[in-house]
N, CA, C and O atoms as a GROMACS GRO file, in nm:
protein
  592
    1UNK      N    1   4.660   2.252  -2.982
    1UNK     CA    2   4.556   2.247  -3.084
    1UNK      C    3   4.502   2.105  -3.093
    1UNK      O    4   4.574   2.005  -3.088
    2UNK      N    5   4.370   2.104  -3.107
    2UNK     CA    6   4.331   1.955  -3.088
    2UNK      C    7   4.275   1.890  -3.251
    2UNK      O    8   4.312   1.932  -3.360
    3UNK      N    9   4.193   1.796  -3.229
    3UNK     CA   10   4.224   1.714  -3.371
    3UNK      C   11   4.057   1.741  -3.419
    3UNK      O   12   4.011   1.663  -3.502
    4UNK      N   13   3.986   1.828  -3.378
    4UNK     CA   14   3.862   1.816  -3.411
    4UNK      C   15   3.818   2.029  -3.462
    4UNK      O   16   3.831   2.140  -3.412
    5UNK      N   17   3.767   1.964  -3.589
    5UNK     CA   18   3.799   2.145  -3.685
    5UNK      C   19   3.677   2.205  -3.584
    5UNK      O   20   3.577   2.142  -3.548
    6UNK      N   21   3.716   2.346  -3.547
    6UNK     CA   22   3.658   2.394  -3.524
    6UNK      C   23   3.620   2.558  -3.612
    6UNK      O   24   3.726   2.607  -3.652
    7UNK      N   25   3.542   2.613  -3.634
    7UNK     CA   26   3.461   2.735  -3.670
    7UNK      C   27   3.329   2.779  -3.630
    7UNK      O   28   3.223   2.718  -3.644
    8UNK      N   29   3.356   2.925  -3.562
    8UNK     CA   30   3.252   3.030  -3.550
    8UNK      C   31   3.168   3.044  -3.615
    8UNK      O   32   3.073   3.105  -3.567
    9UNK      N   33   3.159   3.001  -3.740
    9UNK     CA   34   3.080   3.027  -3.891
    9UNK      C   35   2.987   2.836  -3.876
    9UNK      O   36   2.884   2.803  -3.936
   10UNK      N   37   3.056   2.759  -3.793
   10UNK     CA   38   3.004   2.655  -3.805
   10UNK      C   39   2.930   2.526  -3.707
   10UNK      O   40   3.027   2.469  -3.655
   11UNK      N   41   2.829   2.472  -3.670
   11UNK     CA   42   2.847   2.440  -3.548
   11UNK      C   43   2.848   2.267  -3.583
   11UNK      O   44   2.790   2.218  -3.680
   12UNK      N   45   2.908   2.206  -3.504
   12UNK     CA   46   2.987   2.067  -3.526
   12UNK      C   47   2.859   2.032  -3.460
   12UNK      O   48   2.804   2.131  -3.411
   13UNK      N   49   2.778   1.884  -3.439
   13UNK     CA   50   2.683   1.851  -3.330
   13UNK      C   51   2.718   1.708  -3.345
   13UNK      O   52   2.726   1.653  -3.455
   14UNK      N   53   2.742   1.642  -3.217
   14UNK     CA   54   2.755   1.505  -3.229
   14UNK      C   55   2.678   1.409  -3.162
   14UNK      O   56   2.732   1.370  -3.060
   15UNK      N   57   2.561   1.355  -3.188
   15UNK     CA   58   2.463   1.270  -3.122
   15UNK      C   59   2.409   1.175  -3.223
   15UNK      O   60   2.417   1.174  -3.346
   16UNK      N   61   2.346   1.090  -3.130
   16UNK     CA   62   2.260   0.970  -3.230
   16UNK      C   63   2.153   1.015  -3.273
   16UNK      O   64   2.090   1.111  -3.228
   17UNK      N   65   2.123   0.938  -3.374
   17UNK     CA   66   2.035   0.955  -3.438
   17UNK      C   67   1.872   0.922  -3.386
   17UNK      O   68   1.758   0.969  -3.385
   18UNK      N   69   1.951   0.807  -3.347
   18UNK     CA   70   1.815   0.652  -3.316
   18UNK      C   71   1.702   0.737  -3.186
   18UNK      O   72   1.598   0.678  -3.153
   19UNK      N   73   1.725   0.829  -3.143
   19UNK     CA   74   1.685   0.886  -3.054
   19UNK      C   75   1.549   1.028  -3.043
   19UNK      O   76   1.581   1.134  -3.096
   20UNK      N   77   1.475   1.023  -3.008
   20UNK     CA   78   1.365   1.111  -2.982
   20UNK      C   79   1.461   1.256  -2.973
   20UNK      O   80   1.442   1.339  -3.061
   21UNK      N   81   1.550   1.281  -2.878
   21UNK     CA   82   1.618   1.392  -2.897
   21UNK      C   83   1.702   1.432  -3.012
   21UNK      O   84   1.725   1.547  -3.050
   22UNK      N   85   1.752   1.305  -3.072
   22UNK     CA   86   1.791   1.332  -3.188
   22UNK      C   87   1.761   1.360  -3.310
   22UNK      O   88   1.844   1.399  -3.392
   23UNK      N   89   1.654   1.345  -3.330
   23UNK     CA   90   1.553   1.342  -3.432
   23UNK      C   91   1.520   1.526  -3.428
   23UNK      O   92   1.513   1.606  -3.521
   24UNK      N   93   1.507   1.544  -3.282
   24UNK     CA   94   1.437   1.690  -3.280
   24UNK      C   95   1.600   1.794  -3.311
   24UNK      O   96   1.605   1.898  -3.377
   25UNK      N   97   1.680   1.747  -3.265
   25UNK     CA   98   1.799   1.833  -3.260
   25UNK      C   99   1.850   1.904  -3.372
   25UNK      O  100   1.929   1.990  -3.332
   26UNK      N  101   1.836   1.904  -3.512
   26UNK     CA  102   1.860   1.957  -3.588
   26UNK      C  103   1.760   2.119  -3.602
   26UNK      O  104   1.810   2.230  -3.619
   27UNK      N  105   1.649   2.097  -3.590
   27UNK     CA  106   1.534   2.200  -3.583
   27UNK      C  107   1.580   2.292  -3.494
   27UNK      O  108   1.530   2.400  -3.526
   28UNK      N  109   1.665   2.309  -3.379
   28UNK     CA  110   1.706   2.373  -3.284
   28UNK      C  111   1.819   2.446  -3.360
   28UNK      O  112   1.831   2.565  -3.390
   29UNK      N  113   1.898   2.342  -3.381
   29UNK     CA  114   2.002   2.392  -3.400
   29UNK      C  115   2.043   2.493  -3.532
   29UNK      O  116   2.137   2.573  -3.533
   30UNK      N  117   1.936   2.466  -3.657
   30UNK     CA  118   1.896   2.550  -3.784
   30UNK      C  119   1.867   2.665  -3.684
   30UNK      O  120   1.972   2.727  -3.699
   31UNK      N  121   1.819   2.716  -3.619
   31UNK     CA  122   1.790   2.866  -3.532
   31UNK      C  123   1.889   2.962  -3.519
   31UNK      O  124   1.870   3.068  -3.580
   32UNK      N  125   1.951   2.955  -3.479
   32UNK     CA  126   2.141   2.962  -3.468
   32UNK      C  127   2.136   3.049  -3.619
   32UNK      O  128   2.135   3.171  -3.605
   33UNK      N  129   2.132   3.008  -3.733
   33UNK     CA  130   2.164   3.101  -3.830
   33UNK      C  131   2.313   3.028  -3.881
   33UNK      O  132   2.385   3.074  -3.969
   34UNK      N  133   2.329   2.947  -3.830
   34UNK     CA  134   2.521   2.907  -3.838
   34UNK      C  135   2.488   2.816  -3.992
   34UNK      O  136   2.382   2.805  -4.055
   35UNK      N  137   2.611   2.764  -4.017
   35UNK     CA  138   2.602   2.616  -4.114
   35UNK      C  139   2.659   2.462  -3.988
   35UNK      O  140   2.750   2.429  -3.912
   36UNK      N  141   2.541   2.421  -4.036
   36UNK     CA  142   2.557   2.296  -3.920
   36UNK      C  143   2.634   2.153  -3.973
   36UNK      O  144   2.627   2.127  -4.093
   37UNK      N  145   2.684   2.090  -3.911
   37UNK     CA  146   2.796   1.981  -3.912
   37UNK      C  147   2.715   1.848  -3.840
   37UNK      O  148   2.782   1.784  -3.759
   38UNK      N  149   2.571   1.802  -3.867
   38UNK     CA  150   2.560   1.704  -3.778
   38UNK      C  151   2.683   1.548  -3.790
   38UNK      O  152   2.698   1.511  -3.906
   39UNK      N  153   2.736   1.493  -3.720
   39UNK     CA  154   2.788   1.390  -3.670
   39UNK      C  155   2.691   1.260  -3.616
   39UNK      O  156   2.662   1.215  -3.506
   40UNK      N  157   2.672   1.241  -3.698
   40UNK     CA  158   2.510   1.103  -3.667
   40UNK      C  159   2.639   0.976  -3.612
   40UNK      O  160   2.718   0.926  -3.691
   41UNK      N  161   2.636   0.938  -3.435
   41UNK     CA  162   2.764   0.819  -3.404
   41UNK      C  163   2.659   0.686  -3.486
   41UNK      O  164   2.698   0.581  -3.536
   42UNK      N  165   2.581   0.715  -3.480
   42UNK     CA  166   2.551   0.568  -3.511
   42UNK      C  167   2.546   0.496  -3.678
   42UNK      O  168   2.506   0.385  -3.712
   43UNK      N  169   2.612   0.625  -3.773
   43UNK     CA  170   2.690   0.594  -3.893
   43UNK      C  171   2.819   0.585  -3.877
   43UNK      O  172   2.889   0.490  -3.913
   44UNK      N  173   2.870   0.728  -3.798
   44UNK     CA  174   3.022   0.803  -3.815
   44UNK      C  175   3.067   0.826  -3.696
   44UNK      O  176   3.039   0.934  -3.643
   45UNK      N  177   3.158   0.717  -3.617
   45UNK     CA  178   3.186   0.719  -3.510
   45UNK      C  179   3.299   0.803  -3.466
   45UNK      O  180   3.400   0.760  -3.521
   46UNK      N  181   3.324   0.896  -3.396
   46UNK     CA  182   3.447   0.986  -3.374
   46UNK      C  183   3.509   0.854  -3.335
   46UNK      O  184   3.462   0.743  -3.309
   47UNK      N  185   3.667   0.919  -3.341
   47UNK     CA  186   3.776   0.847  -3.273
   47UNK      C  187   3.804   0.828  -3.143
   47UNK      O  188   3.741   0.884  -3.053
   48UNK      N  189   3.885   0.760  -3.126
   48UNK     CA  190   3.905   0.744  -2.978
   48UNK      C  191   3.983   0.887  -2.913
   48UNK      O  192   3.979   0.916  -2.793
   49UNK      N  193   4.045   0.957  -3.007
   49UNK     CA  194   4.173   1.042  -2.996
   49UNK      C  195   4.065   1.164  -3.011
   49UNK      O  196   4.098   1.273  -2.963
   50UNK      N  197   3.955   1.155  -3.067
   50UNK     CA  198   3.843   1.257  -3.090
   50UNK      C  199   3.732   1.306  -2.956
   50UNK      O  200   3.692   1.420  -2.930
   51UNK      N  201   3.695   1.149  -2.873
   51UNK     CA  202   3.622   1.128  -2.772
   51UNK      C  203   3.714   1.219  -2.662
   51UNK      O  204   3.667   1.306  -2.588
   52UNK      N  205   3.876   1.172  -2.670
   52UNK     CA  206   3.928   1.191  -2.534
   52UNK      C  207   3.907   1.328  -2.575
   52UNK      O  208   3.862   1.374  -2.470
   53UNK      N  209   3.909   1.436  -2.667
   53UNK     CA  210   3.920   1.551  -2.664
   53UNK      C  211   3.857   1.610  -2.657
   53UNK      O  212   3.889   1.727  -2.640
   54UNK      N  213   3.709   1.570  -2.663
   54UNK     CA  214   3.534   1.645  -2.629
   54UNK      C  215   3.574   1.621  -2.452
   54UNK      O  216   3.562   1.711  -2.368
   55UNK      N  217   3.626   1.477  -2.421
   55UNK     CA  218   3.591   1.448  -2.299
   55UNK      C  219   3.652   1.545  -2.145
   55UNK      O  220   3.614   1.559  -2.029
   56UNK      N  221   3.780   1.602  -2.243
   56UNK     CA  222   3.878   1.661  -2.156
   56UNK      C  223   3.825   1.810  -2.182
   56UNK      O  224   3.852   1.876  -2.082
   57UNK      N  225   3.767   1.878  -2.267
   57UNK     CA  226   3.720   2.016  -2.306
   57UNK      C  227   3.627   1.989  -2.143
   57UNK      O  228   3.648   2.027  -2.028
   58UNK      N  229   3.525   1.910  -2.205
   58UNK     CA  230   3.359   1.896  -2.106
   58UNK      C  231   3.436   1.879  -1.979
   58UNK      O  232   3.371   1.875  -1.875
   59UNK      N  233   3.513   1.873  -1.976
   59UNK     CA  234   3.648   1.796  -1.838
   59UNK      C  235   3.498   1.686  -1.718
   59UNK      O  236   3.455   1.706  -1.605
   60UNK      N  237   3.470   1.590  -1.812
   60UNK     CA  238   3.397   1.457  -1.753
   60UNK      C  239   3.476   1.334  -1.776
   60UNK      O  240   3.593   1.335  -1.816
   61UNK      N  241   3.425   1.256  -1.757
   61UNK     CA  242   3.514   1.124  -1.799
   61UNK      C  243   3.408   1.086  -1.923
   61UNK      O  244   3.303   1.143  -1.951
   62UNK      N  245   3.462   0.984  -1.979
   62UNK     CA  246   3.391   0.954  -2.115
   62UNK      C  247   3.264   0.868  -2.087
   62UNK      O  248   3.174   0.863  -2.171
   63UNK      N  249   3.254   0.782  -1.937
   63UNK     CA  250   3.184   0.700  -1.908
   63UNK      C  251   3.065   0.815  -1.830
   63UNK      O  252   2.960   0.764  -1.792
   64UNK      N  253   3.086   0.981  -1.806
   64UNK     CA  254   2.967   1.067  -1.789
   64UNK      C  255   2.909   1.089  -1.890
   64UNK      O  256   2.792   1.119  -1.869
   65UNK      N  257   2.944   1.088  -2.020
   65UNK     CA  258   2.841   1.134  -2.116
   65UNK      C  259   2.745   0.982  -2.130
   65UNK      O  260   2.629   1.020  -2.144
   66UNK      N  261   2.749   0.877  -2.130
   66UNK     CA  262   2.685   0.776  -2.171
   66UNK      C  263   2.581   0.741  -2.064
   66UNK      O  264   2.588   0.776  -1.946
   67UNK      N  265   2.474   0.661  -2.126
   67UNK     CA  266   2.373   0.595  -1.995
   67UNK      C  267   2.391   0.435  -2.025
   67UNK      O  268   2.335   0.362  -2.107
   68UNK      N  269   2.497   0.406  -1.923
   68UNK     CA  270   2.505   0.274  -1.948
   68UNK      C  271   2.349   0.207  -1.928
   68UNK      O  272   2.345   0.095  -1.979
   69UNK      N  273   2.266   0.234  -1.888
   69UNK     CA  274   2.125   0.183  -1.800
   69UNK      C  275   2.081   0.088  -1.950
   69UNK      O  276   2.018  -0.018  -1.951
   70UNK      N  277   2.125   0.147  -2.044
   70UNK     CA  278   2.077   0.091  -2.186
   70UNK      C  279   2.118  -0.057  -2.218
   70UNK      O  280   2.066  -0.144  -2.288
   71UNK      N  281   2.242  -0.055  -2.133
   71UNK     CA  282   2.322  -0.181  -2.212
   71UNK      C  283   2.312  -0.285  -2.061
   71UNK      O  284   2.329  -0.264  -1.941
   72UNK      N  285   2.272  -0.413  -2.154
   72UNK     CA  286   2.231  -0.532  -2.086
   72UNK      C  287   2.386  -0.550  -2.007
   72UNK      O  288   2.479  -0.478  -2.046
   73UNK      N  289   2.411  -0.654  -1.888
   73UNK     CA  290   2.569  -0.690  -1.833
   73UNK      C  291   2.661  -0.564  -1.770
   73UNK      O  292   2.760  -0.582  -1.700
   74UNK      N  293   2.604  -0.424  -1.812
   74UNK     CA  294   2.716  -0.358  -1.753
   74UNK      C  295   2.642  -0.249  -1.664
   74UNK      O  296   2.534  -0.213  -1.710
   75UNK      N  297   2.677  -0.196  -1.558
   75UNK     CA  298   2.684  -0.151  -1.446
   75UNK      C  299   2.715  -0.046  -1.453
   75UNK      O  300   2.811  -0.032  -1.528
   76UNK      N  301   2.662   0.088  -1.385
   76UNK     CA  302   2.789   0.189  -1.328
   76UNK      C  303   2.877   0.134  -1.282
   76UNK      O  304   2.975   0.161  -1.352
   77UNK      N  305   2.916   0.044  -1.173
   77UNK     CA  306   2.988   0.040  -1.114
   77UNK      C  307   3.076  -0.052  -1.148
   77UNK      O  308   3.148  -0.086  -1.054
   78UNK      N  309   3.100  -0.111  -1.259
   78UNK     CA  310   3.193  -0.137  -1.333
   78UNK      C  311   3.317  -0.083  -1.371
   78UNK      O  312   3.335   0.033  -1.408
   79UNK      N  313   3.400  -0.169  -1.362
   79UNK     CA  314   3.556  -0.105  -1.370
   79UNK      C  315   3.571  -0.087  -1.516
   79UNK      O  316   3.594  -0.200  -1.559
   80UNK      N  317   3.570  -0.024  -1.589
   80UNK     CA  318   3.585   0.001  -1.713
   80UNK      C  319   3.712   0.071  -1.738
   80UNK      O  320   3.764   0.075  -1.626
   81UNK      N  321   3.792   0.130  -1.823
   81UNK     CA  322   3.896   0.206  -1.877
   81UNK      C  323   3.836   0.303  -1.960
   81UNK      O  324   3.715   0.285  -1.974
   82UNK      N  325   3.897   0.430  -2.037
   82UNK     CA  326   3.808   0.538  -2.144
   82UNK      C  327   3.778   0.415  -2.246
   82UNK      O  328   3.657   0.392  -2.256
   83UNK      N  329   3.853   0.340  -2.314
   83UNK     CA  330   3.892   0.273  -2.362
   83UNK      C  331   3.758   0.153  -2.425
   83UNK      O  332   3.701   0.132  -2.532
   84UNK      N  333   3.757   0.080  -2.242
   84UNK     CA  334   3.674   0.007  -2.282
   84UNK      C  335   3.464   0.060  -2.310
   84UNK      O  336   3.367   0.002  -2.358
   85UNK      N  337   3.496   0.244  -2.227
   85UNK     CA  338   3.414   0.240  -2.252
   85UNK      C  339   3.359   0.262  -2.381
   85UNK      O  340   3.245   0.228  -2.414
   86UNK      N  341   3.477   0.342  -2.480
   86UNK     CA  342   3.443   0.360  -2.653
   86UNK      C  343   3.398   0.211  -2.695
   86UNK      O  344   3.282   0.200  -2.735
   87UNK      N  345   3.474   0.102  -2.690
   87UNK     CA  346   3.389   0.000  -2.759
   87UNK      C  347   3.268   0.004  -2.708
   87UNK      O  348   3.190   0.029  -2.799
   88UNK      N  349   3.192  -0.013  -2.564
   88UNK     CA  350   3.038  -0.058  -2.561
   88UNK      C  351   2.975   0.054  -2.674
   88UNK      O  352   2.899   0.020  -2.764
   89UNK      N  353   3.022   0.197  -2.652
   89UNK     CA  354   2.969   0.311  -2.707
   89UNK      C  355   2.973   0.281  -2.909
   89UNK      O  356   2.886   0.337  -2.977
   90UNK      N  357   3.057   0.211  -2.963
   90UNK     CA  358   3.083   0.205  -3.036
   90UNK      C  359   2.951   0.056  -3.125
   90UNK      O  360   2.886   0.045  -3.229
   91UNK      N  361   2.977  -0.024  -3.002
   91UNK     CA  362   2.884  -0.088  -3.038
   91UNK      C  363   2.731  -0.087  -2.973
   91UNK      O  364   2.653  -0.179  -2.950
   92UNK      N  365   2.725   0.044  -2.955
   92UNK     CA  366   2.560   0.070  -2.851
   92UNK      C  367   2.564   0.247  -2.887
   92UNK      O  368   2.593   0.319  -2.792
   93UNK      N  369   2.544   0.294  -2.986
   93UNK     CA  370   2.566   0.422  -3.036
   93UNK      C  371   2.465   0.502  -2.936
   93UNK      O  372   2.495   0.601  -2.869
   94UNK      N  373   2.349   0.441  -2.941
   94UNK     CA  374   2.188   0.515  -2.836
   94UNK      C  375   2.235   0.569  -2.705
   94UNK      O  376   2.182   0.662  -2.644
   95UNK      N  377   2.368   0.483  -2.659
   95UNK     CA  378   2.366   0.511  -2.538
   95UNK      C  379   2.423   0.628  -2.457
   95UNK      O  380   2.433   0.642  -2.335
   96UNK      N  381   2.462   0.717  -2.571
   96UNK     CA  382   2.504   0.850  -2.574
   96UNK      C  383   2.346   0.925  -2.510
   96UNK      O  384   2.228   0.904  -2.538
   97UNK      N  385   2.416   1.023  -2.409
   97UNK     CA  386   2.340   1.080  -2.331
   97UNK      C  387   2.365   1.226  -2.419
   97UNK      O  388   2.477   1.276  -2.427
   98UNK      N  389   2.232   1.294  -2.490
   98UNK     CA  390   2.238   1.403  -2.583
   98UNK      C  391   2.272   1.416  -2.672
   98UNK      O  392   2.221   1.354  -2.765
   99UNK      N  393   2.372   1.502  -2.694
   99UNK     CA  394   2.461   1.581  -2.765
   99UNK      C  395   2.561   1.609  -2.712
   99UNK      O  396   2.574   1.621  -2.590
  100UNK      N  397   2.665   1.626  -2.809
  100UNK     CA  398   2.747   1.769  -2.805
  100UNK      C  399   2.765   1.867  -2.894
  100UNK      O  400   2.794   1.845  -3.012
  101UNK      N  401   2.748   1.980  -2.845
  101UNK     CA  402   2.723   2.071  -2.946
  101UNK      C  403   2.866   2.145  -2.937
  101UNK      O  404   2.916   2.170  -2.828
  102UNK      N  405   2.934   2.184  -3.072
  102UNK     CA  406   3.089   2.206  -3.073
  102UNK      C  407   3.064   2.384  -3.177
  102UNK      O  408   3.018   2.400  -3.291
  103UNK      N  409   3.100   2.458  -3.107
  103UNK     CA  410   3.087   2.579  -3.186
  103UNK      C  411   3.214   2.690  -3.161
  103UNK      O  412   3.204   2.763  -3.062
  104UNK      N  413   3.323   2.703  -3.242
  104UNK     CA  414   3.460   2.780  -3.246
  104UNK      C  415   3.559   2.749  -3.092
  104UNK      O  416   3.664   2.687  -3.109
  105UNK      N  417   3.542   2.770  -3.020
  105UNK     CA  418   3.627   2.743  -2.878
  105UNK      C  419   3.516   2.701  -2.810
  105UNK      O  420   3.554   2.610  -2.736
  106UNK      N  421   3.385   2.721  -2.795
  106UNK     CA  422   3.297   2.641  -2.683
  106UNK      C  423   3.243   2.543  -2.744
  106UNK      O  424   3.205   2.524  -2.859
  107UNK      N  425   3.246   2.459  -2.610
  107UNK     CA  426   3.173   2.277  -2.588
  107UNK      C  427   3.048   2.283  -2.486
  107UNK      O  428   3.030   2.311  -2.368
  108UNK      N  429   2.984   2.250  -2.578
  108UNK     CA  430   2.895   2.187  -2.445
  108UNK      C  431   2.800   2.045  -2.496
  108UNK      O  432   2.753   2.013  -2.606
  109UNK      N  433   2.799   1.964  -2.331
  109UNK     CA  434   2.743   1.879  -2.369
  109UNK      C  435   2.590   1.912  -2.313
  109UNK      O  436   2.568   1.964  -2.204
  110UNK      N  437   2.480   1.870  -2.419
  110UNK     CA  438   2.333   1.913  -2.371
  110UNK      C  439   2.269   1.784  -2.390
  110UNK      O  440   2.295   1.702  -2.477
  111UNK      N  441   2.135   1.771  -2.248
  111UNK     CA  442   2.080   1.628  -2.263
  111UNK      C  443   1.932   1.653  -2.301
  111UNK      O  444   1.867   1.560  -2.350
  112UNK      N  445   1.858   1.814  -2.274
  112UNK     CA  446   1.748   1.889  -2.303
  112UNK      C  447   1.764   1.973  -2.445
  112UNK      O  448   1.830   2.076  -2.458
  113UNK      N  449   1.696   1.913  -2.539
  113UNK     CA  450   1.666   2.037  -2.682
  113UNK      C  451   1.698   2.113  -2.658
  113UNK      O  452   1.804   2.160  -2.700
  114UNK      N  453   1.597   2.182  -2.549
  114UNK     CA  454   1.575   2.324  -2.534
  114UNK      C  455   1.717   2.417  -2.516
  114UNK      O  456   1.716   2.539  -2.536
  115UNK      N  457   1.841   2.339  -2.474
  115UNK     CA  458   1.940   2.377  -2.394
  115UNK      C  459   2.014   2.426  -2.532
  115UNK      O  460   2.114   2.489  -2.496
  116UNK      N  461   2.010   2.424  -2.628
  116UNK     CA  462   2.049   2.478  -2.735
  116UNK      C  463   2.024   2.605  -2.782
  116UNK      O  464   2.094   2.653  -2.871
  117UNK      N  465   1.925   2.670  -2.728
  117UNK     CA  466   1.885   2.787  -2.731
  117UNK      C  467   1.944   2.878  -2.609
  117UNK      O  468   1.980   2.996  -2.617
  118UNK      N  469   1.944   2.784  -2.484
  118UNK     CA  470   2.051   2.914  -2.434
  118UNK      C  471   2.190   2.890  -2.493
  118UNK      O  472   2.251   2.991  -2.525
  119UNK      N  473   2.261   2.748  -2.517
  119UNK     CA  474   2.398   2.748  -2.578
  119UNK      C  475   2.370   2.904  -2.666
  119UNK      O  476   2.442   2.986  -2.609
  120UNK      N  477   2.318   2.952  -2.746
  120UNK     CA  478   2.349   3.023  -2.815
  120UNK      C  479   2.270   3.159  -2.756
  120UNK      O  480   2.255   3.247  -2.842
  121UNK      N  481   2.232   3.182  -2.657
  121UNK     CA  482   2.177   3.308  -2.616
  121UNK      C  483   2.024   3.394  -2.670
  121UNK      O  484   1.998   3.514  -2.669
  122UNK      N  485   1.956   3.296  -2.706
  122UNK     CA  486   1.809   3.257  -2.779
  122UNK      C  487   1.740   3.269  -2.667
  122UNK      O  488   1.770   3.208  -2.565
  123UNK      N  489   1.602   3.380  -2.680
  123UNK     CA  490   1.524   3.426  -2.591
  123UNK      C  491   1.405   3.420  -2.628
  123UNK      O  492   1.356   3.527  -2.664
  124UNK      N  493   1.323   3.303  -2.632
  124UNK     CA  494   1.187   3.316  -2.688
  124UNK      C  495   1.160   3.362  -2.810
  124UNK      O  496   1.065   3.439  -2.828
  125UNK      N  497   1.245   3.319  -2.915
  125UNK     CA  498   1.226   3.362  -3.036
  125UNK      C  499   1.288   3.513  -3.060
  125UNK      O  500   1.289   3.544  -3.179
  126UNK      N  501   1.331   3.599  -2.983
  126UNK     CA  502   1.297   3.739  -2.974
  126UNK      C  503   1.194   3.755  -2.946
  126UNK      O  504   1.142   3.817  -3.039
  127UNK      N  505   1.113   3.733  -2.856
  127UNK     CA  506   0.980   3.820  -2.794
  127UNK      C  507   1.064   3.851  -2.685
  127UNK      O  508   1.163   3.800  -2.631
  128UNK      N  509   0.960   3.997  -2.662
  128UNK     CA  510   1.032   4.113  -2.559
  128UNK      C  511   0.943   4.044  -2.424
  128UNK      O  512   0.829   3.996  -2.422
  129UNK      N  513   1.030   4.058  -2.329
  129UNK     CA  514   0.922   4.013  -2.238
  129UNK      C  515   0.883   4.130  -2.156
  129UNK      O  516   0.950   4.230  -2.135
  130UNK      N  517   0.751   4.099  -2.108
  130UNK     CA  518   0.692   4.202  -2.061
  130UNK      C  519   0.572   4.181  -1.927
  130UNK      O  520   0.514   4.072  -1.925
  131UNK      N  521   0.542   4.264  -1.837
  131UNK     CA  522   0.472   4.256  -1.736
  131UNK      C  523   0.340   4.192  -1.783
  131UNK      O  524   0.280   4.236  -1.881
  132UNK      N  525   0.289   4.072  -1.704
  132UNK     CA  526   0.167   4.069  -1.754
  132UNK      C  527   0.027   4.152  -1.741
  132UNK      O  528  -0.081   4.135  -1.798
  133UNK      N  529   0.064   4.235  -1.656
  133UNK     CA  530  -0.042   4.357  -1.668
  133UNK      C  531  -0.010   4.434  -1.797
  133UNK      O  532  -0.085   4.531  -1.814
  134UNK      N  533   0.098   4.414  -1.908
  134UNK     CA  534   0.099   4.515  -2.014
  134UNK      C  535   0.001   4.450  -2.083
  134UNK      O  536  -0.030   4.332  -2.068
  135UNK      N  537  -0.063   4.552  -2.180
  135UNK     CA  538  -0.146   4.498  -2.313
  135UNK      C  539  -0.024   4.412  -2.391
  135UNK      O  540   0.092   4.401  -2.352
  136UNK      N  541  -0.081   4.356  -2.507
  136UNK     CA  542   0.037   4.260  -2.606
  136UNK      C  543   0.032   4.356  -2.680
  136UNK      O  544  -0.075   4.418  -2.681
  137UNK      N  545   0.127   4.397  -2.755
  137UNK     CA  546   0.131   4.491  -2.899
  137UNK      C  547   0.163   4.440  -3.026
  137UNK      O  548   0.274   4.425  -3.076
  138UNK      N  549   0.040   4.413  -3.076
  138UNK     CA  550   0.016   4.394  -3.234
  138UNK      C  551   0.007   4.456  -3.303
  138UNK      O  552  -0.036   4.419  -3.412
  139UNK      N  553   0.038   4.569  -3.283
  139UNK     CA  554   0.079   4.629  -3.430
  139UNK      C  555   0.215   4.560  -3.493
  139UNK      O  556   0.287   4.487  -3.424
  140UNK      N  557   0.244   4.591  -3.636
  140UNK     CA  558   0.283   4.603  -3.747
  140UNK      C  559   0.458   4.662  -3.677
  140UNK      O  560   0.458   4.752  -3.593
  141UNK      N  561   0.573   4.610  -3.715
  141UNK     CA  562   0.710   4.647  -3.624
  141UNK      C  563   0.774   4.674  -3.783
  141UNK      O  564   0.836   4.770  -3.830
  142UNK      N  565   0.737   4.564  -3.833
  142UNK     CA  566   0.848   4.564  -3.952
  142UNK      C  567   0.753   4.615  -4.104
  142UNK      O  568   0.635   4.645  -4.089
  143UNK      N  569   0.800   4.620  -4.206
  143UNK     CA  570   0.758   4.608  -4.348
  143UNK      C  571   0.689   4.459  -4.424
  143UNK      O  572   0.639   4.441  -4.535
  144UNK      N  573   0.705   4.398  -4.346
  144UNK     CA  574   0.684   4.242  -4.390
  144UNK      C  575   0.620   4.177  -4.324
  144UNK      O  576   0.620   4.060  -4.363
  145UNK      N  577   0.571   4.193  -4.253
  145UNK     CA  578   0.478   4.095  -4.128
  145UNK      C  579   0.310   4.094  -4.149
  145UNK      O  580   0.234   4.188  -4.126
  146UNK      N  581   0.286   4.006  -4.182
  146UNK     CA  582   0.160   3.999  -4.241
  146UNK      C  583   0.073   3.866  -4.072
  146UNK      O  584   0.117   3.765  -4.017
  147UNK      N  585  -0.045   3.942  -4.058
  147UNK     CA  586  -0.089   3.887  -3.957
  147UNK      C  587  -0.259   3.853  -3.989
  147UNK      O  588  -0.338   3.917  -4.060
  148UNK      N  589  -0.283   3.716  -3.902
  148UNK     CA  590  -0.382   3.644  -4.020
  148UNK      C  591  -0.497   3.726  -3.906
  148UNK      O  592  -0.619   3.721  -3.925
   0.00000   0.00000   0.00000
């Protein structure tokens, strides 16, 4: 059992804030229908004992989720430890590549919005898809649908 709560009823999301994707990521993730848990690192930094355990689920190393490209002096190809890479991460929160989105037993890490909608099996809103030789059908499906 690991150190990070998990629930079906709830979805955990852990990304920065400071970020164009981050900014949009909540709007996605309200779709879902769930109660959401955002984790903003660049207030509320998981632990080190927290990182290794997203890192070993995603089974990457901790230095795949990040874009070092952000941070001035350091390299891919730098010898780093998990270790040393939580401090740069700790003190360079942006440089988190996405998300992770944490929902009852599945992980995934996503670097595209959009990828949140298949995490959860989201098909165009519910539109049926259909041949484009069909007509579109506007009629009236439900009791409530008011069309301008």
């Amino acid at each position: 059992m690991g150190v990070i709560s998990r629930d079906k009823k709830q979805i955990n999301c852990v990304y920065a804030s400071d970020s164009d994707f981050g900014k949009q990521l909540e709007g996605y993730l309200e779709s879902s229908g769930k109660d959401i848990l955002m984790v903003n690192i660049t207030n509320t930094m998981p632990t080190p004992t927290q990182w290794q355990e997203l890192a070993k689920e995603l089974n990457v190393g901790i230095e795949d989720l990040l874009d070092l490209s952000k941070v001035d002096g350091v390299r891919k190809t730098s010898n780093f430890d998990a270790n040393d890479y939580l401090t740069i991460l700790d003190k360079n929160p942006k440089i988190l590549k996405g998300a992770i989105i944490i929902n009852g037993d599945k992980t995934k890490h996503i670097t595209n919005v959009t990828e949140v909608l298949e995490y959860f099996n989201i098909d165009s809103a519910g539109i049926e898809k259909r041949l484009h030789t069909d007509e579109p059908d506007i009629n009236k499906s439900t009791e409530n649908e008011n069309f301008v």
